[in-house]
VODO-937668 format. One record per residue (C-alpha): x, y, z; residue in one letter. Coordinates in steps of 0.2 Angstrom, whole numbers, plus 5000, padded with zeros to 4 digits. Layout:
N
XYZA...
//
This chain:
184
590951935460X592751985456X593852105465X593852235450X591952225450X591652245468X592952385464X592152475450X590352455460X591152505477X591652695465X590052705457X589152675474X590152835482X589952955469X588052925466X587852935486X589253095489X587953255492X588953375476X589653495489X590553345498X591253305482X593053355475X592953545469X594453605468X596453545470X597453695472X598253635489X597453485491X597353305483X595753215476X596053075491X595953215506X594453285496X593653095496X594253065514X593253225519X591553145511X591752985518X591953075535X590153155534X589253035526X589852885539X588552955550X587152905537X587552725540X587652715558X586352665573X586752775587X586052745603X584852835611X586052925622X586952985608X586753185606X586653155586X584753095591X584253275597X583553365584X584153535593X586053475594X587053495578X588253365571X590053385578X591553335567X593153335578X594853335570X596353305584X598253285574X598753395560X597853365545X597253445528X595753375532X595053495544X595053615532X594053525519X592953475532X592453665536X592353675517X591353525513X590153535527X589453745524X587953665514X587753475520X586753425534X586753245542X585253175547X584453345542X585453435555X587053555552X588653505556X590353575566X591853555563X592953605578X595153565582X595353425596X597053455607X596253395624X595653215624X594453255636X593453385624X593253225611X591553205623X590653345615X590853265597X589953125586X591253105578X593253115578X594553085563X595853045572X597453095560X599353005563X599953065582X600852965596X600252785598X600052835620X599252985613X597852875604X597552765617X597152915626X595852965616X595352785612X594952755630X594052915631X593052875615X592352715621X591452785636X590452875623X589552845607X590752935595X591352895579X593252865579X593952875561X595652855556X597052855542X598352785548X599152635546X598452495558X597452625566X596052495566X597052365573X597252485587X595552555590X594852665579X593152615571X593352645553X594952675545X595352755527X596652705516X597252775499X597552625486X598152735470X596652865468X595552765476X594952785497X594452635506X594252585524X594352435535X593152435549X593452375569X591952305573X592152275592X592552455595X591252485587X590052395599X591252475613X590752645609X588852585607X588552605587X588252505576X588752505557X587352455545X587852325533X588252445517X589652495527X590152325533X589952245515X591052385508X592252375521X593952285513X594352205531X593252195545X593852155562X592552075573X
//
């Protein structure tokens, strides 16, 4: 299959999956790429095995989103979650200054900070099964499990497959197979 194919399938694929609320609504402050950085964020979780001592396997426990760096997205994330569940639970989204309060989360988007400060929070992360997501340059290289990209108006991710395992999850293969590089 060609690139432009894969492309064209890997677009088709995200829209058809994208709950509607995740989905870009409106642009008055924001682009259409922070909007589809928001959705991938939630529905990451769809395509992950947690471990059992993951809290996003208690049905009593909601979903947490934790955003640490500055970043557009945190508000988009509070916007796009009010209506989506994950796994059929609700989600939080809450702001990450300590590294040592990444712990209550499932999940973290990790946006550009200093590199000390990331393997700070890296080294914390691995001791627990949470989701690092990124979009910085060479954050996976670095770390972080899955990180976005913009390519024009497209989003894409490569995916860090050993940290993954470090922090216990395991990606299914959709996510792998759509991955543009994958670091094992």
């Amino acid at each position: 299959m060609k690139v432009k194919e894969k492309i064209a399938i890997y677009g088709v694929m995200v829209f058809l999956l994208l709950p509607p609320t995740a989905l870009p609504q409106d642009d008055h402050d924001n682009t259409s790429t922070n909007h589809l950085k928001a959705a991938f964020i939630i529905r990451f979780a769809e395509y992950i095995e947690w471990p059992p001592n993951s809290t996003i396997n208690d049905d009593h426990t909601p979903v947490t989103i934790g955003v640490i760096g500055d970043s557009p997205l945190f508000s988009l994330l509070i916007q796009n979650t009010k209506n989506v569940k994950i796994m059929g639970k609700k989600i939080i989204v809450i702001s990450i200054s300590n590294p040592s309060d990444i712990t209550e989360c499932n999940i973290i988007f990790i946006s550009k900070i200093p590199q000390k400060d990331l393997k700070q929070i890296l080294s914390e992360a691995d001791q627990h099964p949470i989701l690092t997501v990124g979009d910085t340059r060479d954050y996976e290289k670095m770390g972080v499990i899955i990180n976005l990209f913009e390519t024009g108006d497209h989003v894409r991710f490569n995916i860090n497959k050993l940290a993954a395992q470090r922090n216990g999850i395991v990606l299914s293969s959709k996510i792998m197979r759509l991955a543009r590089v994958v670091i094992r």
